[in-house]
C-alpha positions, -999 to 999 in steps of 0.1 A, spaced: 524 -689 -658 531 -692 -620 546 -674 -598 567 -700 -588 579 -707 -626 590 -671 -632 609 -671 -600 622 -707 -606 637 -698 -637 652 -663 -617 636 -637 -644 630 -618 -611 647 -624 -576 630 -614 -540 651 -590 -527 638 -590 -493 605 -573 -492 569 -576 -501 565 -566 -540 606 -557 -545 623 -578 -570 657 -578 -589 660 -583 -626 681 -610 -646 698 -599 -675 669 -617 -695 639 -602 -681 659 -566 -688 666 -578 -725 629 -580 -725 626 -545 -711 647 -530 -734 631 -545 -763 594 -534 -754 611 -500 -748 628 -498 -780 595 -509 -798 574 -484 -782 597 -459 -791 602 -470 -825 566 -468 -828 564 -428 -819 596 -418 -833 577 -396 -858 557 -382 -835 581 -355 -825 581 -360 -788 602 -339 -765 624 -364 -737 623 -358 -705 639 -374 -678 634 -370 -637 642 -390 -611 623 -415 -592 614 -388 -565 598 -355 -567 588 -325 -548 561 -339 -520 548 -301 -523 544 -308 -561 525 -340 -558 502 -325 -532 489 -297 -557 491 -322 -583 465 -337 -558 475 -372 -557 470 -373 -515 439 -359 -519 430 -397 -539 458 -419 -535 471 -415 -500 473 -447 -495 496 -456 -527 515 -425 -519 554 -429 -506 571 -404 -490 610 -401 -482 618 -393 -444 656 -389 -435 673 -386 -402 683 -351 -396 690 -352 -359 725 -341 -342 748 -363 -318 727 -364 -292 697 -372 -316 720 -397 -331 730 -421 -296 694 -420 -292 687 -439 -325 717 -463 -322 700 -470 -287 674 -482 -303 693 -497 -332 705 -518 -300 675 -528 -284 654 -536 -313 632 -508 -309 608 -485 -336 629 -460 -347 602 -440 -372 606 -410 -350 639 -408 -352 634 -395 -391 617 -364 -404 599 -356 -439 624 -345 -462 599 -329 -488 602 -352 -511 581 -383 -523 583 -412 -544 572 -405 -584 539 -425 -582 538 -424 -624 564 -411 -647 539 -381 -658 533 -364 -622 565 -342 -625 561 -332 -663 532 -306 -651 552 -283 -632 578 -281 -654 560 -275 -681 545 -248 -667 575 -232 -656 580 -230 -695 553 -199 -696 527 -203 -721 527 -227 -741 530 -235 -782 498 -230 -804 497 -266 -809 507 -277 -773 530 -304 -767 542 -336 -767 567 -354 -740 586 -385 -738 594 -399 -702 597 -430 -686 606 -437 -648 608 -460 -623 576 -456 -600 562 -463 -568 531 -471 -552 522 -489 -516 510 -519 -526 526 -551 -508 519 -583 -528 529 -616 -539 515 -608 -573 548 -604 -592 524 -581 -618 514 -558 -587 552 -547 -579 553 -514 -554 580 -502 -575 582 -506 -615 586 -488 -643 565 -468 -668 569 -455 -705 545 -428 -709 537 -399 -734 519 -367 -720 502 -346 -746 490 -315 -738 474 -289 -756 440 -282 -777 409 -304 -767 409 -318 -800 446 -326 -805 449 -341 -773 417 -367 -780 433 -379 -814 462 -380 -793 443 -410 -774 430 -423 -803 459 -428 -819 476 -448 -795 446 -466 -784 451 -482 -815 482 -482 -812 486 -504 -784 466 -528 -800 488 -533 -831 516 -537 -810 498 -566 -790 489 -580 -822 526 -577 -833 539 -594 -800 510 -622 -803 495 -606 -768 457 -613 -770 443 -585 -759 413 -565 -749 408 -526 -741 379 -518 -715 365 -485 -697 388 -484 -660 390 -465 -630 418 -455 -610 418 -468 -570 407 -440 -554 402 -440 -517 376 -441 -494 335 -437 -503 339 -412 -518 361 -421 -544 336 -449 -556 319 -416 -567 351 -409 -584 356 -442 -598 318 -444 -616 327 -406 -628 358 -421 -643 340 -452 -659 309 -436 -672 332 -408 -692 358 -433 -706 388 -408 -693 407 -440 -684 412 -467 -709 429 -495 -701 451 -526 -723 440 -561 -707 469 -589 -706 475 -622 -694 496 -607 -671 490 -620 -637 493 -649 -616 485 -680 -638 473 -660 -664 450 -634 -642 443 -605 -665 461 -576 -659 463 -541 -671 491 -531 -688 488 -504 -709 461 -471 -695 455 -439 -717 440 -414 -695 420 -380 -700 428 -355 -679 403 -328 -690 412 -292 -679 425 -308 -644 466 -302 -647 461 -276 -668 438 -256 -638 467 -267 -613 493 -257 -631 483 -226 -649 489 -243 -683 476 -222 -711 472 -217 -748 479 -187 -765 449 -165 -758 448 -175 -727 423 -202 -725 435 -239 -703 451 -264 -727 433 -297 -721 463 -330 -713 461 -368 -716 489 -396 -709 495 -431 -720 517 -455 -700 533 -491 -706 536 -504 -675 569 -523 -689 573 -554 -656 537 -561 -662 542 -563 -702 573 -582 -699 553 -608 -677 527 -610 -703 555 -620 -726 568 -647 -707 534 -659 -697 522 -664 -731 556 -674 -745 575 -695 -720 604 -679 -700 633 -685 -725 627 -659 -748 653 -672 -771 627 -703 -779 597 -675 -787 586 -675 -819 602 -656 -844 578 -631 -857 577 -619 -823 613 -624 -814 617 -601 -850 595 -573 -838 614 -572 -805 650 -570 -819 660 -602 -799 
């Protein structure tokens, strides 16, 4: 489906920047229905919810190491902090149409670039951790730099994740299981689908080192839609292997002492929704009605 045909029918409305859209009330039905289904879907699993904001600590996502490979997805919030003087000075420039960047100063905090980045450091705030790890629930809206007319490459969206972390071997059927998962649910939503090896974007040259790392070792798995413009494919759903990384950062251990091991998986929910109306036309009352049946609609 086009671009033109989702906005046309005002599932999502420009709201005056590159990749920023509002919602209608029927592309947020659709949210809400993928998010009860992919909780309905782990409700046995005994998850612990979380819930942070859309910003965190920039100090956080630094150790985290996210500018280290991402800088240029990375947002940071900058606030004016200035006195009266400082102040006629910016409406001075407010006046004459002129760049007012340096009027505002980091405020230590940055944009959540994936709902999981926060759960780390809280976690490990915890102490050590169970004998048999853990398992979190959260879901935020994210952001990440990336200006586009793709209405499936949005620079802020939201994503419903799970973060296991704990022994090596729980935390790989952890990925397992909702690699197949996903799957069932695609099948359940008439989504044809396909899961393939992935990297993330990491900058520079020497992230292509990175990337082929990534690739080779399977750490990032990744749910292929018709999500994109006209039916591009389009990820939509990435389970990702994190090794001992977070746990090193973080100082997240087992008992004994030895580093837990941590994974996530994440709906990327706009994207998902977009597959939806792609492959089922942009009334979802006229959808079919095994699918309108898993969704609740």
């Amino acid at each position: 489906m086009s671009r033109e045909a989702i906005l046309h029918a005002g599932l999502l409305v420009p709201a005056g920047a590159s990749g920023i859209y509002a919602r209608s009330a029927g592309f947020e039905a659709v949210i809400d229905a993928l998010t009860r289904l992919i909780l309905e879907e782990a409700a046995g699993d005994g998850a612990e919810r979380l819930r942070f904001p859309p910003v965190m600590s920039q100090a956080h996502l630094e150790r985290n190491g996210y500018f280290s490979v991402f800088p240029h997805l990375a947002g940071c919030v900058h606030c004016f902090m200035g006195d009266e003087a400082d102040h006629r000075r910016l409406v001075g420039k407010l006046v004459c149409e002129e760049d007012t960047a340096s009027e505002f100063s980091p405020s230590g905090v940055a944009l959540v670039p994936a709902a999981c980045y926060p759960v780390y450091p809280a976690i490990a705030a915890r102490g050590p951790l169970p004998e048999t790890g853990l398992l979190i629930e959260v879901a935020s809206y994210c952001f990440r730099h990336e200006p586009s007319d793709d209405l499936a490459r949005q620079q802020t969206f939201r994503m419903q994740e799970f973060v296991r972390i704990g022994p090596a071997e729980a935390v790989a059927g952890f990925r397992r299981m909702w690699l197949d998962r996903a799957v069932s649910l695609c099948a359940r939503l008439d989504l044809p689908a396909r899961l393939e090896a992935a990297n993330d974007p990491f900058f520079g040259s020497g992230g292509q080192h990175l990337a082929q790392q990534q690739r080779e070792s399977a750490a990032k798995i990744e749910l292929i839609l018709a999500a994109g413009p006209d039916g591009e494919d389009r990820s939509c759903f990435s389970c990702n292997a994190h090794g001992e990384h977070f746990a090193a950062i973080w100082g997240l251990r087992l008992p004994g002492g030895r580093l837990a091991h941590t994974a996530c998986i994440g709906f990327g929910l706009e994207r998902f929704a977009l597959a939806l109306f792609t492959r089922h036309g942009t009334q979802h009352a006229a959808w079919p009605g095994a699918v309108r049946e898993a969704l609740g609609l």
